[in-house]
Structure formats: C-alpha cells, structure tokens
PyMOL commands that place a pseudoatom at each C-alpha (Angstrom):
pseudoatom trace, name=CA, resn=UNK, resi=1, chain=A, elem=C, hetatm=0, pos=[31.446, 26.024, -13.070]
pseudoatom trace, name=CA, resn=UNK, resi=2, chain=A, elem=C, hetatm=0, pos=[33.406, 23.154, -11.437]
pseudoatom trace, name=CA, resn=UNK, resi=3, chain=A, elem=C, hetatm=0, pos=[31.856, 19.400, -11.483]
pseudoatom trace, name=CA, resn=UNK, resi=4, chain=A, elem=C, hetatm=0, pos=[31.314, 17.185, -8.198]
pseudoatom trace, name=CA, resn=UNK, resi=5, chain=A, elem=C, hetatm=0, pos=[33.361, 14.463, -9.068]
pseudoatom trace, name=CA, resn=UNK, resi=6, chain=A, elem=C, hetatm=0, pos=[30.650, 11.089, -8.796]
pseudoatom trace, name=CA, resn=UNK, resi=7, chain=A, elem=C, hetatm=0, pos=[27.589, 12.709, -8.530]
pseudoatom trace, name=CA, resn=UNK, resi=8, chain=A, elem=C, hetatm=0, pos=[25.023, 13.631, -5.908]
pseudoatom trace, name=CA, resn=UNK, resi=9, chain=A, elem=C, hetatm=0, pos=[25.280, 10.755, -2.967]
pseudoatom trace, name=CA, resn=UNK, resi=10, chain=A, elem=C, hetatm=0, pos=[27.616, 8.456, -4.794]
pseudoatom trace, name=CA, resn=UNK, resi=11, chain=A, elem=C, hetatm=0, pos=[25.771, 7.996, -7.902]
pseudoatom trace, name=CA, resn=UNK, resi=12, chain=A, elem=C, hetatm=0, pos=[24.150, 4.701, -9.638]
pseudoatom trace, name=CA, resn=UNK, resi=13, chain=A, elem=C, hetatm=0, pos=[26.161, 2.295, -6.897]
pseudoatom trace, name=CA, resn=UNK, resi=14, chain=A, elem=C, hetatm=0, pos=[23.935, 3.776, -4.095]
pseudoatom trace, name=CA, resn=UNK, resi=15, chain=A, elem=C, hetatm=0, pos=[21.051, 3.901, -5.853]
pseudoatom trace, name=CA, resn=UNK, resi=16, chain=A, elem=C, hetatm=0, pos=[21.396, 0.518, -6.663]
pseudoatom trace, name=CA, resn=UNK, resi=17, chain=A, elem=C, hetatm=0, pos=[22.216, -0.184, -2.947]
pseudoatom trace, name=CA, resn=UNK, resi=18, chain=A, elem=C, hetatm=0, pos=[19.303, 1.694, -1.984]
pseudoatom trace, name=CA, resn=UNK, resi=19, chain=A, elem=C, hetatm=0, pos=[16.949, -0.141, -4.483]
pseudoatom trace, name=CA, resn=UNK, resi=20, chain=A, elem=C, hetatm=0, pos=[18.413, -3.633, -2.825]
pseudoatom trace, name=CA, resn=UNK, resi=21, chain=A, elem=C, hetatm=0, pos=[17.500, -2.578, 0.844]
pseudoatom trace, name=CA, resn=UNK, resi=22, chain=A, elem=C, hetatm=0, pos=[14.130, -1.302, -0.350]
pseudoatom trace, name=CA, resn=UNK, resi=23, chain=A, elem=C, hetatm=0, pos=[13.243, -4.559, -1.617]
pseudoatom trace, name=CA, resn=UNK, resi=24, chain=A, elem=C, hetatm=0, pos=[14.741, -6.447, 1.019]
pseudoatom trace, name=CA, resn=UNK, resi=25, chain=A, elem=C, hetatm=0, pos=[12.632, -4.475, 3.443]
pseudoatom trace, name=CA, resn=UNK, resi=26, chain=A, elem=C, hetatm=0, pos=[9.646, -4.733, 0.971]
pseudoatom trace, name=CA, resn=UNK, resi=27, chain=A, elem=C, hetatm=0, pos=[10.357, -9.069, 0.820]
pseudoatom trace, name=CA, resn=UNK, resi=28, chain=A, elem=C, hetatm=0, pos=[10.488, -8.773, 5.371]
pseudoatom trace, name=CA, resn=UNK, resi=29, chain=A, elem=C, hetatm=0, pos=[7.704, -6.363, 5.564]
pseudoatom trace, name=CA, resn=UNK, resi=30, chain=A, elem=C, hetatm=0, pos=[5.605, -9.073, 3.265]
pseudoatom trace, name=CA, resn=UNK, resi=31, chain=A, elem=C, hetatm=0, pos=[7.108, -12.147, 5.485]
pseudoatom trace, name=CA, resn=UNK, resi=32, chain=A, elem=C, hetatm=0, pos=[5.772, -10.131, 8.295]
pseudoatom trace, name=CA, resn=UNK, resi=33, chain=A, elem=C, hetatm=0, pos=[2.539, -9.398, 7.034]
pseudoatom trace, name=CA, resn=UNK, resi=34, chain=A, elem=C, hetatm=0, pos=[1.892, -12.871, 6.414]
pseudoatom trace, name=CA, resn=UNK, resi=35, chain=A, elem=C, hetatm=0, pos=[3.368, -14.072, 9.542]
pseudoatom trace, name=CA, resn=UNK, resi=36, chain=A, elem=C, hetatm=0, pos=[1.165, -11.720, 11.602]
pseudoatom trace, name=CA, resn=UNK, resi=37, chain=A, elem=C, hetatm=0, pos=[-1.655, -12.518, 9.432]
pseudoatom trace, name=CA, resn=UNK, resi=38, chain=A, elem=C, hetatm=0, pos=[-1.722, -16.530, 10.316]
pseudoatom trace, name=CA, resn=UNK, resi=39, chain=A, elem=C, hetatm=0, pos=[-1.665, -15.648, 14.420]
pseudoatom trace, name=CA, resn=UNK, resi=40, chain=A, elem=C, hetatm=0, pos=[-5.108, -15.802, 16.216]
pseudoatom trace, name=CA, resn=UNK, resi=41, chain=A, elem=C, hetatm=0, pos=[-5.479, -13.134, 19.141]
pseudoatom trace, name=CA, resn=UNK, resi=42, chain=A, elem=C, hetatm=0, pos=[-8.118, -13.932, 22.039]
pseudoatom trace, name=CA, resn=UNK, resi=43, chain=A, elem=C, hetatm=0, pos=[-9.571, -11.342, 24.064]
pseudoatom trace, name=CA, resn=UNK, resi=44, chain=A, elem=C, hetatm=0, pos=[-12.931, -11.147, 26.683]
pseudoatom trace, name=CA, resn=UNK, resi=45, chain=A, elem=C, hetatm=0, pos=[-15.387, -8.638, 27.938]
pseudoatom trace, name=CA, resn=UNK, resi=46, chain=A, elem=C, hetatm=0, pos=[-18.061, -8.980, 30.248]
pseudoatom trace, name=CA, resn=UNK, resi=47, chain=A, elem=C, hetatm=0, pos=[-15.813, -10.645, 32.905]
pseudoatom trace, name=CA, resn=UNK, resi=48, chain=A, elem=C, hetatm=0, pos=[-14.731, -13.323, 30.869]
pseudoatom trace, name=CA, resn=UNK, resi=49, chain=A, elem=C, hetatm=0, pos=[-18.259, -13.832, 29.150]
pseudoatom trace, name=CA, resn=UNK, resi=50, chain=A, elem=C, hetatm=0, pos=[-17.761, -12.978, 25.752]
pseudoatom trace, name=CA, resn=UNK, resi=51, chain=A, elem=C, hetatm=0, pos=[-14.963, -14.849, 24.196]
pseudoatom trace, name=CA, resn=UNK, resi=52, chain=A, elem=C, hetatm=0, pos=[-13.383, -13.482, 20.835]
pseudoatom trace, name=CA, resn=UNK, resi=53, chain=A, elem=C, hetatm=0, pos=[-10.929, -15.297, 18.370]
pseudoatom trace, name=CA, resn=UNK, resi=54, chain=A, elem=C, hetatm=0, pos=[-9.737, -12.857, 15.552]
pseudoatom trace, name=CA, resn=UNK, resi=55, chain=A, elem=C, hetatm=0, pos=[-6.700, -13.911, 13.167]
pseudoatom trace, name=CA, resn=UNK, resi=56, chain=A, elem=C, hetatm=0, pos=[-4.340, -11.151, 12.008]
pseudoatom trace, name=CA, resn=UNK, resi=57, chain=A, elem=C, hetatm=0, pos=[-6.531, -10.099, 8.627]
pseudoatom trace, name=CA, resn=UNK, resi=58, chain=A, elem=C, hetatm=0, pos=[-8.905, -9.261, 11.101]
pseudoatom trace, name=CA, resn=UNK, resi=59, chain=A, elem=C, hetatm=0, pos=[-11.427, -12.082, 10.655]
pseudoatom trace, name=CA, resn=UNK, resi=60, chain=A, elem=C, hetatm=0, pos=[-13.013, -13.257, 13.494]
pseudoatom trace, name=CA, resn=UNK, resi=61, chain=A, elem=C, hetatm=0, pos=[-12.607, -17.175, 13.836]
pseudoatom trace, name=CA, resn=UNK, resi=62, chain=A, elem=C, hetatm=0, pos=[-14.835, -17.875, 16.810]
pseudoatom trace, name=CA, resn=UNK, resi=63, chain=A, elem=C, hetatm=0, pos=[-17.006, -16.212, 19.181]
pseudoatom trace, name=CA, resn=UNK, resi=64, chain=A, elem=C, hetatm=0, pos=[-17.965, -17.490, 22.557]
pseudoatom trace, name=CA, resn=UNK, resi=65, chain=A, elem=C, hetatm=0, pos=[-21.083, -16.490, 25.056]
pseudoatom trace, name=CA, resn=UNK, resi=66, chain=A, elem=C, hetatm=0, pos=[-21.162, -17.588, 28.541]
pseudoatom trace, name=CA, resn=UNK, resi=67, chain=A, elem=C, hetatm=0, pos=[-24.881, -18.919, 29.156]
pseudoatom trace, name=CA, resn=UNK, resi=68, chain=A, elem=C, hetatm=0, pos=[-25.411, -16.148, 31.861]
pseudoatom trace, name=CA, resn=UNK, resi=69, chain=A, elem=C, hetatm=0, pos=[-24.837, -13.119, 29.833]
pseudoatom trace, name=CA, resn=UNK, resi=70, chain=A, elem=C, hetatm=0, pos=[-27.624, -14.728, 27.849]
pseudoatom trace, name=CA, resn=UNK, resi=71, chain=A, elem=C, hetatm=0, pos=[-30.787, -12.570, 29.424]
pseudoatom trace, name=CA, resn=UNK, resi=72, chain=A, elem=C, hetatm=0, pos=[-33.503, -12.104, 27.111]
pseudoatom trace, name=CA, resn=UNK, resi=73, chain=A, elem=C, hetatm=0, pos=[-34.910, -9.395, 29.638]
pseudoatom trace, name=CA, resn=UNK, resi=74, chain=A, elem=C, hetatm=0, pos=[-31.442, -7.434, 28.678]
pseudoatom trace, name=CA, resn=UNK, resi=75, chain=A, elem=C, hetatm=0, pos=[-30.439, -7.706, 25.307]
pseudoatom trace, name=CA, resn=UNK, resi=76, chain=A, elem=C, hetatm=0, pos=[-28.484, -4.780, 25.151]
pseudoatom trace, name=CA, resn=UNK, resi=77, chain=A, elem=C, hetatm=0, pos=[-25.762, -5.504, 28.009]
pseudoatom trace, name=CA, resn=UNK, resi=78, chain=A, elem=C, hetatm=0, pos=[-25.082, -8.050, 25.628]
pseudoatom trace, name=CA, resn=UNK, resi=79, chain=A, elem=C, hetatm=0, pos=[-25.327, -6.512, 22.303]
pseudoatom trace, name=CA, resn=UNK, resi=80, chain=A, elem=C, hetatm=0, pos=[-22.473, -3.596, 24.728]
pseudoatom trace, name=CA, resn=UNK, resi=81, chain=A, elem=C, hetatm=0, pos=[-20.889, -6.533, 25.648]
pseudoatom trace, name=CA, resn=UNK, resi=82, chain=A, elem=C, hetatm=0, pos=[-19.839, -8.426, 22.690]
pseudoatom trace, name=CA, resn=UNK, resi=83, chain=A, elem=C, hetatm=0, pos=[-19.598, -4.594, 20.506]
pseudoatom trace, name=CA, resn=UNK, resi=84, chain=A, elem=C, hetatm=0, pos=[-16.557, -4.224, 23.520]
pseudoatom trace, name=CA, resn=UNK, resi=85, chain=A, elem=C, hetatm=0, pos=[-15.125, -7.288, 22.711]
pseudoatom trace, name=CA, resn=UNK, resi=86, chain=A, elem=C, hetatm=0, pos=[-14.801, -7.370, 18.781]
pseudoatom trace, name=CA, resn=UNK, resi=87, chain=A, elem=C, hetatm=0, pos=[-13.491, -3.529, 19.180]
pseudoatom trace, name=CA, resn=UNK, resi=88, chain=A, elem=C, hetatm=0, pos=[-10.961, -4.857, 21.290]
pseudoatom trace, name=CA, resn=UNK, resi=89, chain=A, elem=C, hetatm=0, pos=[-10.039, -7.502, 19.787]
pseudoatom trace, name=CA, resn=UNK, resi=90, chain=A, elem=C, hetatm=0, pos=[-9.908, -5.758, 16.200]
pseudoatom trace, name=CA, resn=UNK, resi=91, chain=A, elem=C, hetatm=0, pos=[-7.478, -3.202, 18.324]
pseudoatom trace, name=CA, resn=UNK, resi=92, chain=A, elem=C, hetatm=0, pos=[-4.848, -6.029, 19.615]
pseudoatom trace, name=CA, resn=UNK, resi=93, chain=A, elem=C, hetatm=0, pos=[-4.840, -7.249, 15.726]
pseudoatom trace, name=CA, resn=UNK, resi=94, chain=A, elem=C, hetatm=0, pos=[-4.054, -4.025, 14.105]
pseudoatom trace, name=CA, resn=UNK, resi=95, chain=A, elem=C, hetatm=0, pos=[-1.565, -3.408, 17.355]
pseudoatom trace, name=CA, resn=UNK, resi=96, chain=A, elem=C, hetatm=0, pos=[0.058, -6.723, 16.662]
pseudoatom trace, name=CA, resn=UNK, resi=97, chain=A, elem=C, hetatm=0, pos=[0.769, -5.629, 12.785]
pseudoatom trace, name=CA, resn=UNK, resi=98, chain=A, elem=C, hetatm=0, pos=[1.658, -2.170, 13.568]
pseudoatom trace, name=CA, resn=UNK, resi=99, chain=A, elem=C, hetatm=0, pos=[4.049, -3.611, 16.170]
pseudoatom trace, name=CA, resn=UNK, resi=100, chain=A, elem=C, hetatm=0, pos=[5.771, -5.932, 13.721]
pseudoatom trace, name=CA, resn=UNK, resi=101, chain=A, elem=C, hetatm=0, pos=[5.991, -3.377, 11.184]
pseudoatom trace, name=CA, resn=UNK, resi=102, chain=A, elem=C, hetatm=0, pos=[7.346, -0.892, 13.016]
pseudoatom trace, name=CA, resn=UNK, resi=103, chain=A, elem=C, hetatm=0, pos=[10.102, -2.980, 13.758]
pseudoatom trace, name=CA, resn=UNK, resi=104, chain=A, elem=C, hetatm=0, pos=[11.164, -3.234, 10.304]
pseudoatom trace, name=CA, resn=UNK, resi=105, chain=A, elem=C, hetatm=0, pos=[10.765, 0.454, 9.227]
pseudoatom trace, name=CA, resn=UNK, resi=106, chain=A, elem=C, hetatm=0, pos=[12.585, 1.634, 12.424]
pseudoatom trace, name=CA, resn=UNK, resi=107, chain=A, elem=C, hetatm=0, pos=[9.322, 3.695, 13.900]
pseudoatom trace, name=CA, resn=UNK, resi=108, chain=A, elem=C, hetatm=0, pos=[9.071, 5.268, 10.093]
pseudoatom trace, name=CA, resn=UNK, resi=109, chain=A, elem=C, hetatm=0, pos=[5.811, 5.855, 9.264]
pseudoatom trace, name=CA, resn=UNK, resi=110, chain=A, elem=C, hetatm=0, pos=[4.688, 4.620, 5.873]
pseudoatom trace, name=CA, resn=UNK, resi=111, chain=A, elem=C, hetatm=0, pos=[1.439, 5.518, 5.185]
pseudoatom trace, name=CA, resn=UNK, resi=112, chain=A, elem=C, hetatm=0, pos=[-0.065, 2.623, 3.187]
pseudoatom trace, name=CA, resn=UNK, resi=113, chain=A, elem=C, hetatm=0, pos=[1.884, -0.259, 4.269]
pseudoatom trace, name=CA, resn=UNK, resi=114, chain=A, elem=C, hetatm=0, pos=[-0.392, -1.852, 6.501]
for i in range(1, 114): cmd.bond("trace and resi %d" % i, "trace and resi %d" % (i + 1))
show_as sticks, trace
zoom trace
C-alpha cells in the first residue's frame, strides 16, 4: 500500500494556516460585533409618531410619542403603534449585525455567531 507523500491537504503547515485565518476571522468577527454593537438605529411608526432609538445589543435607548397619538379614548392604536415600532426597530438591529457578519464569513452561515 503506497503512502501520499505529506499527508491529507498539506499536513500540520495548513492546519496551522487554517487555525491563523480562523482566529483572525474570530478577532474581525469580535471587532465587528462590538462595532455594530456601539451604533444606535432610529426608526418611526404611526407617521412619524412613535420615535424608537435601539443600539446594536438591542437595547432600546429612547422612545419618543408625538402628543397626538396620545388618545386616551384609543389606547390600543397606540399600544399597535409603538408594538410596530420596537419590532421594527429590533429588525434593522439584528439586519445591521447579520449584514456585517456576513461580510466577514463570505454569506457562510454560522449558526451561533451572532
């Protein structure tokens, strides 16, 4: 039975090269995250009369209500109104990440990342 001369894929140098990308990729992906996580994304509903501020861990930093949409005789077009914007705005921070991080992975999907 005959030998393949340096291994399977080139042996311990690319292995060692493949560790070194995966940790460079690992060090970006963390930049990234942490880059991502320090922007603040704005979004609206209502026309303009819900304001949201959420930062990139998904916390929302301020929330603003025109004084019209405040109607006491209709609660609930406001309770639909702000629900739409925080779902929204959750959506454009976890588009934002996914966005970023696809860029570093190529498109590969990496279940767990982020």
């Amino acid at each position: 039975m005959a030998k393949y001369k340096g291994g399977f894929g080139g042996g311990m140098n690319n292995m060692n090269n493949m560790l070194r990308q995966a940790q460079k990729l690992q060090q970006q992906m963390e930049e990234t995250q942490k880059e991502v996580s320090e922007k603040e994304f704005e979004v609206t509903s209502g026309g303009g009369a819900v304001k949201m501020v959420i930062n990139g861990k998904r916390e929302f930093v301020k929330i603003e209500l025109d004084k019209e949409i405040v109607d006491p005789e209709d609660i609930e077009m406001l309770q639909d109104t702000i629900l739409t914007a925080v779902n929204e705005a959750i959506r454009t921070a976890d588009k934002e990440m996914n966005d970023a991080m696809s860029k570093l992975t190529g498109g590969m999907n990496m279940p767990g990342i982020f």
